[in-house]
NUDREN-41410 format. One record per residue: residue in one letter; x, y, z of N, C-alpha, C, O in turn. Coordinates in nm, 4 decimals, padded with zeros to 6 digits. Layout:
BEGIN
NODE  A  X  Y  Z  X  Y  Z  X  Y  Z  X  Y  Z $
...
END
This chain:
BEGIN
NODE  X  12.5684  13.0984  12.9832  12.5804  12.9872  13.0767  12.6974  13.0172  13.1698  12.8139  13.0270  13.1314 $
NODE  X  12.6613  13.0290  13.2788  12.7661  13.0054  13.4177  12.7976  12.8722  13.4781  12.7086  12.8173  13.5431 $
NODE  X  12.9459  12.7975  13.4604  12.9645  12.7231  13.5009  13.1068  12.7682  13.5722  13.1859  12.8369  13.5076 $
NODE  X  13.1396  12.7228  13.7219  13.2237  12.7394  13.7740  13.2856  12.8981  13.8265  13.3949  12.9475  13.8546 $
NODE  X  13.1582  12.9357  13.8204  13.1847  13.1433  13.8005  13.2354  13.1667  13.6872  13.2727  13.2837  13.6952 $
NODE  X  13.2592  13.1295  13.5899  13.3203  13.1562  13.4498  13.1826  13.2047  13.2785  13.1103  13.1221  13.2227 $
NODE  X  13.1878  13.2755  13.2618  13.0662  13.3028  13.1635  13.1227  13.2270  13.0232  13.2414  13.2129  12.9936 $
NODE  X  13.0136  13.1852  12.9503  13.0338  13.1100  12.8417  12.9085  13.1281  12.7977  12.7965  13.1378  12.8479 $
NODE  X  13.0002  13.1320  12.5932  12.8846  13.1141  12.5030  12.8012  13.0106  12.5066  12.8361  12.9243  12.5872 $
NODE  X  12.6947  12.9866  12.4427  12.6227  12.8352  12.4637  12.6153  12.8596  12.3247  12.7012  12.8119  12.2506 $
NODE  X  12.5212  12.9292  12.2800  12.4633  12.9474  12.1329  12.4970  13.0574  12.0404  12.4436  13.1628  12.0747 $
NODE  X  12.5599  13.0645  11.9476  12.5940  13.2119  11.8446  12.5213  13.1854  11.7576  12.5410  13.0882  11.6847 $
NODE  X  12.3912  13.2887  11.7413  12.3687  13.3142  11.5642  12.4013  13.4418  11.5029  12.3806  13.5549  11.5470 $
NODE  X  12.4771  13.3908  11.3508  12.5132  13.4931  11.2810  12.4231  13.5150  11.1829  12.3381  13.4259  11.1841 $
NODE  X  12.4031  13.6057  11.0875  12.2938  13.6086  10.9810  12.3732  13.7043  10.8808  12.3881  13.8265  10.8809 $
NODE  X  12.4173  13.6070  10.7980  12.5007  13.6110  10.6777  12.4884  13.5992  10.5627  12.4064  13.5087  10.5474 $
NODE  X  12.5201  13.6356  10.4687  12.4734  13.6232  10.2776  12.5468  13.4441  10.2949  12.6209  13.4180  10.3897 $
NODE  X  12.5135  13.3478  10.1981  12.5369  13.2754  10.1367  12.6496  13.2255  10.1085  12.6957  13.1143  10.1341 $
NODE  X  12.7101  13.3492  10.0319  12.8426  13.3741  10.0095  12.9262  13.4059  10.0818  13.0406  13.4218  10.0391 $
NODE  X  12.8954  13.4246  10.2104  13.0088  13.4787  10.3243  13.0320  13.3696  10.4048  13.1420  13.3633  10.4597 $
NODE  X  12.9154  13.2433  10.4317  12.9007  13.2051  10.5437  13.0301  13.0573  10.5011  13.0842  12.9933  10.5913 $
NODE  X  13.0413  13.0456  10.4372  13.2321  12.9218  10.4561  13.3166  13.0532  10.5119  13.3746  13.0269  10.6172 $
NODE  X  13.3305  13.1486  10.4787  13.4147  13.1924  10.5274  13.4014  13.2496  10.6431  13.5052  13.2149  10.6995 $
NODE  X  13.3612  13.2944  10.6941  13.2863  13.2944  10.8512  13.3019  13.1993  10.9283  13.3676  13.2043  11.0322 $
NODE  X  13.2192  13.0642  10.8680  13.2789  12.9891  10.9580  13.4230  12.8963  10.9941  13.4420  12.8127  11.0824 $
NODE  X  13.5430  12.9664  10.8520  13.6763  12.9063  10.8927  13.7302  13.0431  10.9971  13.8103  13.0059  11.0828 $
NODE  X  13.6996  13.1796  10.9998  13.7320  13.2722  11.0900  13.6694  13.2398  11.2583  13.7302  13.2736  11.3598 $
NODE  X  13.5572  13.1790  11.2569  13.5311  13.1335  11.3901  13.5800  13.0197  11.4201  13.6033  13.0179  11.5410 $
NODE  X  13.6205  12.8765  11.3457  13.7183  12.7511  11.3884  13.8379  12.8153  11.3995  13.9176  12.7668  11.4798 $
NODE  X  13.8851  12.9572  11.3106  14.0130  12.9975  11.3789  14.0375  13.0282  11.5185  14.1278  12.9870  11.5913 $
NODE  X  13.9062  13.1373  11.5530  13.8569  13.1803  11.6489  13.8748  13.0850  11.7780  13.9324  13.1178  11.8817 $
NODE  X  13.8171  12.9669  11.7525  13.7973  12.8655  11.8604  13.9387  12.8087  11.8830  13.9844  12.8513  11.9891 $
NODE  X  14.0060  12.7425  11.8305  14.1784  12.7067  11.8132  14.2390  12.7629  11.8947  14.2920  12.7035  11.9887 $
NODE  X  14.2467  12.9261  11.8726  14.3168  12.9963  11.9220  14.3080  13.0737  12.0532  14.4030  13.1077  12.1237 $
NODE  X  14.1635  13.0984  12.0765  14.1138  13.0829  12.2369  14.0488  12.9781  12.3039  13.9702  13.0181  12.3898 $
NODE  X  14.0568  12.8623  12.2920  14.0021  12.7448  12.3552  14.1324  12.6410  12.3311  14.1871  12.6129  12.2245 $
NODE  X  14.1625  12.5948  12.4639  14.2690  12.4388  12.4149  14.1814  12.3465  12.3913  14.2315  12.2671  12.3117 $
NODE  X  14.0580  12.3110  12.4246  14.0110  12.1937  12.4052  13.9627  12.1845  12.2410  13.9822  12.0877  12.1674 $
NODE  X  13.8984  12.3044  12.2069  13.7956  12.3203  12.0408  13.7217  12.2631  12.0943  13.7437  12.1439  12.0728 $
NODE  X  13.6279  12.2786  12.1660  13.4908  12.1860  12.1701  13.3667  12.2713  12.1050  13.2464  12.2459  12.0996 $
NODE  X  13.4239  12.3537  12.0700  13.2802  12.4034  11.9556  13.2572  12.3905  11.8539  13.3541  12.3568  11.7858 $
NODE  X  13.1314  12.4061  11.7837  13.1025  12.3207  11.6814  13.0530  12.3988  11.5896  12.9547  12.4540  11.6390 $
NODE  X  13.0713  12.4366  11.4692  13.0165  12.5371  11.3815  12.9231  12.4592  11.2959  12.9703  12.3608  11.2391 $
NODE  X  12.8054  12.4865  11.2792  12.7360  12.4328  11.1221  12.6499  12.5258  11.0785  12.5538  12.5623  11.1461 $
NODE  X  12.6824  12.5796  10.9415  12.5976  12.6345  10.8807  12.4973  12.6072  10.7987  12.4976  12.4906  10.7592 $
NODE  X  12.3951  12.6874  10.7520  12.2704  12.6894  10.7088  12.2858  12.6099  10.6100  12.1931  12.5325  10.5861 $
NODE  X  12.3901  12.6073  10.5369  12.4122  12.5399  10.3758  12.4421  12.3904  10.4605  12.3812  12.2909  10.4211 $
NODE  X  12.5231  12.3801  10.5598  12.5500  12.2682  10.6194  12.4146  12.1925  10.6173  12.3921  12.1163  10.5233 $
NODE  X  12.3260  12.2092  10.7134  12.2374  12.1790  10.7722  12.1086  12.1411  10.6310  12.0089  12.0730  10.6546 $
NODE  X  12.1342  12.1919  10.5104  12.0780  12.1779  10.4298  12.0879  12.1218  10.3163  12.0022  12.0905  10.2336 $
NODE  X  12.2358  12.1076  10.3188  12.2710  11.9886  10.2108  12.2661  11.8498  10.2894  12.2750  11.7453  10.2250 $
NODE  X  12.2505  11.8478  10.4445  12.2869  11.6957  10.5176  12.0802  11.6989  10.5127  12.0274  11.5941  10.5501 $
NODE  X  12.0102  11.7840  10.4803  11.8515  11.7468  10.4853  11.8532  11.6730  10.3118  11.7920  11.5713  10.2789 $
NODE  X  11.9226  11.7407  10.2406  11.8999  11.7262  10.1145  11.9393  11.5532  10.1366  11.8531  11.4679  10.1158 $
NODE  X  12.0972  11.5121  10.1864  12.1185  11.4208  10.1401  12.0390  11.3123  10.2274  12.0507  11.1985  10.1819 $
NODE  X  11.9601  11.3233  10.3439  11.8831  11.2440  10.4102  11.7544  11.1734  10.3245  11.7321  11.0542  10.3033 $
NODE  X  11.6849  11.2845  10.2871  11.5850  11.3143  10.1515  11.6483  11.1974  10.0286  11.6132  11.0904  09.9788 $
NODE  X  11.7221  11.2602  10.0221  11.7814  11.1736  09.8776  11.8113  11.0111  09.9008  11.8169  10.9203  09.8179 $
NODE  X  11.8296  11.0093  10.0566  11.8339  10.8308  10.0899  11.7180  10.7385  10.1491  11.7136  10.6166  10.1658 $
NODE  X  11.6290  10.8362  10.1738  11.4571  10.7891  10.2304  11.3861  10.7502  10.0435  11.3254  10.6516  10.0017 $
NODE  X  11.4351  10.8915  09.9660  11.3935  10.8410  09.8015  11.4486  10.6812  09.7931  11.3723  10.5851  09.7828 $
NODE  X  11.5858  10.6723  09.7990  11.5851  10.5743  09.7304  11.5550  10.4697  09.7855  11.4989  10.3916  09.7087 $
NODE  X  11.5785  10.4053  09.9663  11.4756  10.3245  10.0208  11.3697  10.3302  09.9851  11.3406  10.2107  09.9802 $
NODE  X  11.2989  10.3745  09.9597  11.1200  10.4040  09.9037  11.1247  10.3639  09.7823  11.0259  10.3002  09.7458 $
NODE  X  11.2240  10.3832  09.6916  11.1932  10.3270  09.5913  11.2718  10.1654  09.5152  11.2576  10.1208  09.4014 $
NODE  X  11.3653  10.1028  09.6485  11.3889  10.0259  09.6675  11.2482  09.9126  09.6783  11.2126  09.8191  09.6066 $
NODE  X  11.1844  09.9816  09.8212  11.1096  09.8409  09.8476  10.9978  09.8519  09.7615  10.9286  09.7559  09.7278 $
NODE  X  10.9705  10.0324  09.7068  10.8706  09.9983  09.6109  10.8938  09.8927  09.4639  10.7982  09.8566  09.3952 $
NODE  X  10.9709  09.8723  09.4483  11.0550  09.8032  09.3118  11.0289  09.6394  09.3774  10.9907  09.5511  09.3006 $
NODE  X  11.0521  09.6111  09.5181  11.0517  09.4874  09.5435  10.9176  09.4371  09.5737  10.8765  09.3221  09.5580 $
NODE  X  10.8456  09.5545  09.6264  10.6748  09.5019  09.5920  10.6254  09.4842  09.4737  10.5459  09.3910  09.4621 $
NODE  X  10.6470  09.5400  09.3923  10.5900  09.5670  09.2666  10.6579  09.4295  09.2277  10.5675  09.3616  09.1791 $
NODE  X  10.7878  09.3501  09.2269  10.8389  09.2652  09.1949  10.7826  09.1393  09.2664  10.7721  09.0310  09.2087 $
NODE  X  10.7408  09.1642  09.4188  10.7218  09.0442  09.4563  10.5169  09.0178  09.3691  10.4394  08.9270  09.3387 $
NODE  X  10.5234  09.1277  09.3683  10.3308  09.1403  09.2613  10.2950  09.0643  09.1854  10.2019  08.9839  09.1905 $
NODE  X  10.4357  09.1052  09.0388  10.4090  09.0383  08.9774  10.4623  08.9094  08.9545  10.4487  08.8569  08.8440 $
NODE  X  10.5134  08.8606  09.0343  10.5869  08.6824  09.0337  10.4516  08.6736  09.1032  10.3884  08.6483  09.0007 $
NODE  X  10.3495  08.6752  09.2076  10.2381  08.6412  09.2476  10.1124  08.6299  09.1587  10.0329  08.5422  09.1924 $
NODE  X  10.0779  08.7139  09.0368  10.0288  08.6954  08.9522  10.0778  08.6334  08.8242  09.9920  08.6333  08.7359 $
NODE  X  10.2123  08.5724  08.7862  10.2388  08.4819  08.7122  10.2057  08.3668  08.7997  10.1704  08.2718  08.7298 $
NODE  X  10.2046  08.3496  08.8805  10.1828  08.2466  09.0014  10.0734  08.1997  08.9954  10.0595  08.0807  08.9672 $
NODE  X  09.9439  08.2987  09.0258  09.8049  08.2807  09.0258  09.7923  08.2381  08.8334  09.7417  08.1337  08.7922 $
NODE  X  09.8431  08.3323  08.7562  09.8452  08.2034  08.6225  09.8808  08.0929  08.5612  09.8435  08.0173  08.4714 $
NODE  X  09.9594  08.1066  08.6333  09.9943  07.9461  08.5844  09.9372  07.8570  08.7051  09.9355  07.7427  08.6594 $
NODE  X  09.9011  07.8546  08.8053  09.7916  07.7740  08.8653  09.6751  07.7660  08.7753  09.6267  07.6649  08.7245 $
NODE  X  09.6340  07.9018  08.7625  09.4842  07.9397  08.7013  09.4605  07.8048  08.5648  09.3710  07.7204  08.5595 $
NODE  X  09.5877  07.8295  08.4578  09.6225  07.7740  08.3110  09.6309  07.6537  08.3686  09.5132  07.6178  08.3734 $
NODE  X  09.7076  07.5543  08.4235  09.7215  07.4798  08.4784  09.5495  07.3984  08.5171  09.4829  07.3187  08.4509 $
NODE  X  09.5313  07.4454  08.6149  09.3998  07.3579  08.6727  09.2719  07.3599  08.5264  09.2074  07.2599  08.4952 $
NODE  X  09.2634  07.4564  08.4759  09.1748  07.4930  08.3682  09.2232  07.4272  08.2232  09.1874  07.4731  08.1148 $
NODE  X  09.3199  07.3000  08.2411  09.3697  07.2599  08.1336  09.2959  07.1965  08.0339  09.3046  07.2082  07.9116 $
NODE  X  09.2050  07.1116  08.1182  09.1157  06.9611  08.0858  08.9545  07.0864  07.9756  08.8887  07.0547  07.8765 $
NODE  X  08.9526  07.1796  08.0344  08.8848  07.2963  08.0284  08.9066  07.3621  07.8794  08.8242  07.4037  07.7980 $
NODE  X  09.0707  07.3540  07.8752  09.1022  07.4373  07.7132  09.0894  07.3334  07.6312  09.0856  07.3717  07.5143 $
NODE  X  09.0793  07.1926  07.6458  09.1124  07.0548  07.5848  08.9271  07.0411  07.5282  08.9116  06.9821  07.4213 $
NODE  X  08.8270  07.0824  07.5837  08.7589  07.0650  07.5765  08.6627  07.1478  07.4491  08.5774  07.1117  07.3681 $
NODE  X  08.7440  07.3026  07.4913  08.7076  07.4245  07.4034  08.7564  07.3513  07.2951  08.6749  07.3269  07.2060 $
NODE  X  08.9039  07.2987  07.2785  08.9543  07.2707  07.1582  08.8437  07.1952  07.0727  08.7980  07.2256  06.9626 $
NODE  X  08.8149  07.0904  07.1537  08.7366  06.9619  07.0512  08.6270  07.0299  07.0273  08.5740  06.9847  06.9258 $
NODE  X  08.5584  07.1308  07.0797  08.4756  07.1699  06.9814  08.4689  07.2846  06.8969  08.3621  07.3426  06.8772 $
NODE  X  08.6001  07.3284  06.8346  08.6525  07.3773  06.7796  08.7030  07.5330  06.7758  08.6942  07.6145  06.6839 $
NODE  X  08.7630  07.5477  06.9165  08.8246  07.6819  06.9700  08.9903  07.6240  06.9272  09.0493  07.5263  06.9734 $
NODE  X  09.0415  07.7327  06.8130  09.1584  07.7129  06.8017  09.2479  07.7528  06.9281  09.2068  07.8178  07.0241 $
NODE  X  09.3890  07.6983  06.9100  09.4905  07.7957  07.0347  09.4282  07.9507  07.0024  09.3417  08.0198  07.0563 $
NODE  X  09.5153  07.9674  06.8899  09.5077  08.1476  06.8589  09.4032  08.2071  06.9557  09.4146  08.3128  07.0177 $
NODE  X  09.2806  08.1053  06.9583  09.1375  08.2065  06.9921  09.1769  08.1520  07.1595  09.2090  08.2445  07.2342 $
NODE  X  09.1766  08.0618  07.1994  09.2610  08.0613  07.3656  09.3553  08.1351  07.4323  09.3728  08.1574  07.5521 $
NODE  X  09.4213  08.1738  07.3181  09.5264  08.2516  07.3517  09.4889  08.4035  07.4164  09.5163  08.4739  07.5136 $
NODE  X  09.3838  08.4042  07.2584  09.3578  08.5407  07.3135  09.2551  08.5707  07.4145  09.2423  08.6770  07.4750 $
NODE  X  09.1738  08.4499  07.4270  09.0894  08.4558  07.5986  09.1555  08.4942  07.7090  09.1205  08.5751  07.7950 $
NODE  X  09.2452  08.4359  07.7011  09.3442  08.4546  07.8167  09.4096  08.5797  07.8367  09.4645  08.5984  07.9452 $
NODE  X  09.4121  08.6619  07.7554  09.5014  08.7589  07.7031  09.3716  08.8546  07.7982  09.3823  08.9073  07.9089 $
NODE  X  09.2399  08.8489  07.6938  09.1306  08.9512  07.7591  09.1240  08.9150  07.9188  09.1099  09.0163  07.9871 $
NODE  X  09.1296  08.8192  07.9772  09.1288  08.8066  08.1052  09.2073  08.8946  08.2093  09.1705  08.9688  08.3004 $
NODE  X  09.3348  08.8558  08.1581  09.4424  08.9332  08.1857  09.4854  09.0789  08.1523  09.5865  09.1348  08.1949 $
NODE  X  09.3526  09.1526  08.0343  09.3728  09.2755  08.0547  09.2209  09.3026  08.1659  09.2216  09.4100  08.2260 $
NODE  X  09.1515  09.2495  08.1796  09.0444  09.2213  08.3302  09.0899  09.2507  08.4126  09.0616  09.3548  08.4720 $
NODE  X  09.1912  09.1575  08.4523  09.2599  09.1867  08.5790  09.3225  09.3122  08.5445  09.2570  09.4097  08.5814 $
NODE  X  09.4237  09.3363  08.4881  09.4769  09.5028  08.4850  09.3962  09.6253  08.4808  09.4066  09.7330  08.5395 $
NODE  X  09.2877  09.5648  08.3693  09.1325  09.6982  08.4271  09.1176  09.7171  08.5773  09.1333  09.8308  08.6220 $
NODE  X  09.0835  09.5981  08.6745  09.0561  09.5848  08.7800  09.1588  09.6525  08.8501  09.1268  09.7680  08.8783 $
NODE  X  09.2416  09.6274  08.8776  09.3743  09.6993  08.9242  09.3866  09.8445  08.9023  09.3781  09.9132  09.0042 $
NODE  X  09.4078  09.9150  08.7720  09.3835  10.0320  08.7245  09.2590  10.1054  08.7784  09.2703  10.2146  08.8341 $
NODE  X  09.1357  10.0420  08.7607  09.0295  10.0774  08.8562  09.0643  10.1352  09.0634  09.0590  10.2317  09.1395 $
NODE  X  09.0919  10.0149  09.0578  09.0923  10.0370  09.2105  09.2534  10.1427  09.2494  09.2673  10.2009  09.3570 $
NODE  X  09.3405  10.1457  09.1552  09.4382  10.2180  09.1653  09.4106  10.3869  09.1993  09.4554  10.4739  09.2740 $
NODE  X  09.2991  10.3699  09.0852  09.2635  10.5252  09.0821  09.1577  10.5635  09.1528  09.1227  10.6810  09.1422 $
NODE  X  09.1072  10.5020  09.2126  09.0101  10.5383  09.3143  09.0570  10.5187  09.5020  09.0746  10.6123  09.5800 $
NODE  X  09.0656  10.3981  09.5279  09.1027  10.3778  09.6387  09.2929  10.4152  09.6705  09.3425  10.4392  09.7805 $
NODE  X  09.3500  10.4105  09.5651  09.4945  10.4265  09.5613  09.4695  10.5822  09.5999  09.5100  10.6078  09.7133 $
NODE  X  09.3978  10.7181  09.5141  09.3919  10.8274  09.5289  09.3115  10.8883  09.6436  09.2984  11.0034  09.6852 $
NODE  X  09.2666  10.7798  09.6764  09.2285  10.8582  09.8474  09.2837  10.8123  09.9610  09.2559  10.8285  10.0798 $
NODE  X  09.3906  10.7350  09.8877  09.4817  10.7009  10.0220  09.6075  10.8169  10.0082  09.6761  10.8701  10.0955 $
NODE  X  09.6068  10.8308  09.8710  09.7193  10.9091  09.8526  09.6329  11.1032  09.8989  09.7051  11.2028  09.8959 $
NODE  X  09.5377  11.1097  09.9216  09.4497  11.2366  09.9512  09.4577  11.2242  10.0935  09.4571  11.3391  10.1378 $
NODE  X  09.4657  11.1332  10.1963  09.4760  11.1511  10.3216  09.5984  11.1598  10.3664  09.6165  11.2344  10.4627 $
NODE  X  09.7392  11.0702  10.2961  09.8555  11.0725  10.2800  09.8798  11.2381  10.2913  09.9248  11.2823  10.3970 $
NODE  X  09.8581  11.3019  10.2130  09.8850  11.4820  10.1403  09.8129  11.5368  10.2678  09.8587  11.6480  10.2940 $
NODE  X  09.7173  11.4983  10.3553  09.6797  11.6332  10.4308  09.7212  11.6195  10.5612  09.7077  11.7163  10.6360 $
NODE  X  09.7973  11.4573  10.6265  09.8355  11.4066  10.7120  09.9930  11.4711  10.7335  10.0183  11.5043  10.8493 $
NODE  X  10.1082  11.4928  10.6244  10.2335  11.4533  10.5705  10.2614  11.6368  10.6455  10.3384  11.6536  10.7401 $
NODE  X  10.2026  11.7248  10.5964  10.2363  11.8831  10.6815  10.1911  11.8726  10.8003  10.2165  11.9659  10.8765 $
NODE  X  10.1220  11.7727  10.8447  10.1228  11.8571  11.0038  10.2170  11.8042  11.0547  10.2731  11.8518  11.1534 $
NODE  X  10.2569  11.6823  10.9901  10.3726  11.5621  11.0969  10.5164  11.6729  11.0337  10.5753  11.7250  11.1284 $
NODE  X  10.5760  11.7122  10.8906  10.6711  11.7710  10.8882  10.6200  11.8934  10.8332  10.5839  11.8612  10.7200 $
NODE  X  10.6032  11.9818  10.8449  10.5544  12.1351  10.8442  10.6726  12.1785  10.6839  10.6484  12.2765  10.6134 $
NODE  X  10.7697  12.1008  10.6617  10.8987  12.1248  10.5539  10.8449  12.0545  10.3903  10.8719  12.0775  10.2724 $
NODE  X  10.7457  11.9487  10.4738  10.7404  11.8306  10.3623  10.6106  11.9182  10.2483  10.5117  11.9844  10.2798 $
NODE  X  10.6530  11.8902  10.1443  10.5817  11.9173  09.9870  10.5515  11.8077  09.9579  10.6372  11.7210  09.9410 $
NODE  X  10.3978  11.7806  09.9427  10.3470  11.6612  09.8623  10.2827  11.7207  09.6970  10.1979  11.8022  09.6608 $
NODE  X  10.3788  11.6268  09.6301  10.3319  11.6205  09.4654  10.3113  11.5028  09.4472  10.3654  11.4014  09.4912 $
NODE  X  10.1768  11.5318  09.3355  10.1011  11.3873  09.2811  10.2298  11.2971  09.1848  10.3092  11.3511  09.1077 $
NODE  X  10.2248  11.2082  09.2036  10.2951  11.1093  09.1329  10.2357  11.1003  08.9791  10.3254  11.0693  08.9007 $
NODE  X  10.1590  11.1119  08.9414  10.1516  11.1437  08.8002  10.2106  11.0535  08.6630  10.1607  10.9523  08.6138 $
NODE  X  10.3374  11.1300  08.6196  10.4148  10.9961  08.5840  10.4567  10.8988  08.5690  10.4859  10.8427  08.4634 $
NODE  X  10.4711  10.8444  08.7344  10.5125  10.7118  08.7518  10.3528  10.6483  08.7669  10.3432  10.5298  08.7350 $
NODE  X  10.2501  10.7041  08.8042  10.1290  10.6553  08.8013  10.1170  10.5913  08.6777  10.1164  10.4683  08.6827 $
NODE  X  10.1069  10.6465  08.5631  10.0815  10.6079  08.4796  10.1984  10.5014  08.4111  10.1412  10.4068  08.3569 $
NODE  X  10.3308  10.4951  08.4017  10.3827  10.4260  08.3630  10.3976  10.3214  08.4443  10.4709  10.2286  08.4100 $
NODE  X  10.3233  10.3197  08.5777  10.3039  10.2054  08.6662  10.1920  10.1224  08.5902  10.2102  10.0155  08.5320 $
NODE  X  10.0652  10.1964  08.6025  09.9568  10.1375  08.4861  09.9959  10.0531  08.3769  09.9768  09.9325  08.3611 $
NODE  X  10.0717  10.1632  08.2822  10.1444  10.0817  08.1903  10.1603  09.9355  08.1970  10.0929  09.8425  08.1529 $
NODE  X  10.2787  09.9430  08.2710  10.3862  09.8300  08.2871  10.2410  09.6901  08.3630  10.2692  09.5703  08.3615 $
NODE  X  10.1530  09.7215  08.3985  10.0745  09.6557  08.5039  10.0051  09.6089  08.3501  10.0169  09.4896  08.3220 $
NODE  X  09.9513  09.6763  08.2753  09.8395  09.6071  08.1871  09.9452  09.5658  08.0320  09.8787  09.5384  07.9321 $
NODE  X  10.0759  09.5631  08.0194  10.1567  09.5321  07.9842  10.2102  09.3621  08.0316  10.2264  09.2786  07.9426 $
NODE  X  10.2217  09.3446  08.1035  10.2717  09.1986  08.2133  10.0985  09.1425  08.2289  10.0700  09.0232  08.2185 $
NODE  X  10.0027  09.2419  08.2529  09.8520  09.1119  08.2643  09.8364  09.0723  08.0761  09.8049  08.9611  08.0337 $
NODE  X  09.8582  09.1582  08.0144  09.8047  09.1133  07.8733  09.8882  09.0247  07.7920  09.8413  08.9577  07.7000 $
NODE  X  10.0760  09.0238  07.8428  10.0941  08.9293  07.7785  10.1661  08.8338  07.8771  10.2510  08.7799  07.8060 $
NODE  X  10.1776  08.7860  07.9966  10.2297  08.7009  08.0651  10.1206  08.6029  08.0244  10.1616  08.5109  07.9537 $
NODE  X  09.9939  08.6020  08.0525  09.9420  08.4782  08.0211  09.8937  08.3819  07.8851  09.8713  08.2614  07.8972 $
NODE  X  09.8840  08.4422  07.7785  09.9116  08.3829  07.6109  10.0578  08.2971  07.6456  10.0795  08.1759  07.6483 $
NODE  X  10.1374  08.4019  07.6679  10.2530  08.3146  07.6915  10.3070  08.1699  07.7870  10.3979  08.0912  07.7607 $
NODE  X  10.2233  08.1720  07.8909  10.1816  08.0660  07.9901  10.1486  07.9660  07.8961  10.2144  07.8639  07.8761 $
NODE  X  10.0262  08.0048  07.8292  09.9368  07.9051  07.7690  10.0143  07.8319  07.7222  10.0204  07.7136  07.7558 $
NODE  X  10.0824  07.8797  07.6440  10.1570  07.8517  07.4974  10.3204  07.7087  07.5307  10.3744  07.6197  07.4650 $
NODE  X  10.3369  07.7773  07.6869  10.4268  07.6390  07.7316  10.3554  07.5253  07.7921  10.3903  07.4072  07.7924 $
NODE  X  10.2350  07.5862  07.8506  10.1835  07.4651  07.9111  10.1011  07.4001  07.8040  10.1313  07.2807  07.8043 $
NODE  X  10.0060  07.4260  07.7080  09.9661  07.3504  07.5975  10.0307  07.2609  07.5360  09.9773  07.1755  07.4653 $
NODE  X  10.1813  07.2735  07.5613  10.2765  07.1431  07.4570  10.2205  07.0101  07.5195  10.1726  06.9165  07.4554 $
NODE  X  10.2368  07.0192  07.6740  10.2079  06.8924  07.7154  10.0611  06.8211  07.7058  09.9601  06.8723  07.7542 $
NODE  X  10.0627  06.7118  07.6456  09.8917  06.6690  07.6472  09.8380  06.6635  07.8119  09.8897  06.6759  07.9229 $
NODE  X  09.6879  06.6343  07.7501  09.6076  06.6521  07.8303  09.5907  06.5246  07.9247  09.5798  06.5290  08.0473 $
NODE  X  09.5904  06.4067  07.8426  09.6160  06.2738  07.9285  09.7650  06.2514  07.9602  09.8002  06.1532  08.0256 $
END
């Protein structure tokens, strides 16, 4: 670059072991100090540039798994929600099973199979429609960052499952069981 009739660097690349390149680049901030009054140059190396990707990476993870934690949270307060409406309106309903001789125990556990229904249902559509969103996700994700590696979630898939037919099978027995104290009239 020519500015003012004067020649100037714009861009230096060096190509250095690993192990050389901190020290390289405190010999070129010496470099700059000592022939420049201003220092307006700027050194960053490869390790630079790759621990500030690493730590970018490492703060998109945990946003992501922030709001994933708060969906999943706002989920299931929406399906204790939809049960205890559900238990609720269907009261006059269990009062009825009773008198003709459906114990709690056996209500309890209606409710229970319902609620692993719904988690079938969920689990179902998880693994089908969830995995071809996550299949267009994977072939979309390299062309937009050419850097980015997509791996199947796997693990948390399943201990997502888990936790999902875990909270449908016993949040609602337990519903029952507070709202039954109160009579029916």
């Amino acid at each position: 670059d020519q500015r003012d009739g004067k020649s100037r660097i714009v861009n230096l690349r060096i190509n250095c072991d690993e192990k050389d390149e901190s020290r390289i680049k405190q010999e070129l901030s010496n470099i700059n100090k000592e022939y420049l009054e201003d220092g307006t140059y700027v050194f960053t190396a490869r390790t630079d540039a790759i621990s500030d990707f690493l730590q970018t990476m490492r703060t998109l993870q945990k946003t992501g798994s922030c709001i994933s934690f708060l969906l999943l949270l706002i989920g299931v307060l929406n399906f204790i929600n939809v049960m205890v409406t559900g238990i609720i309106s269907r009261k006059n309903e269990f009062a009825v099973l009773e008198s003709i001789g459906m114990t709690k125990g056996q209500i309890r556990k209606m409710i229970s199979f319902e609620g692993l229904f719904y988690a079938a249902t969920v689990g179902v559509l998880v693994l089908t429609l969830g995995n071809a969103i996550l299949m267009i996700i994977s072939q979309l994700v390299p062309s937009i960052a050419d850097y980015a590696k997509f791996t199947y979630p796997a693990v948390q898939l399943i201990l997502l499952l888990l936790l999902v037919f875990i909270i449908c099978v016993s949040i609602p027995p337990v519903i029952y069981r507070v709202i039954s104290k109160e009579t029916v009239t």
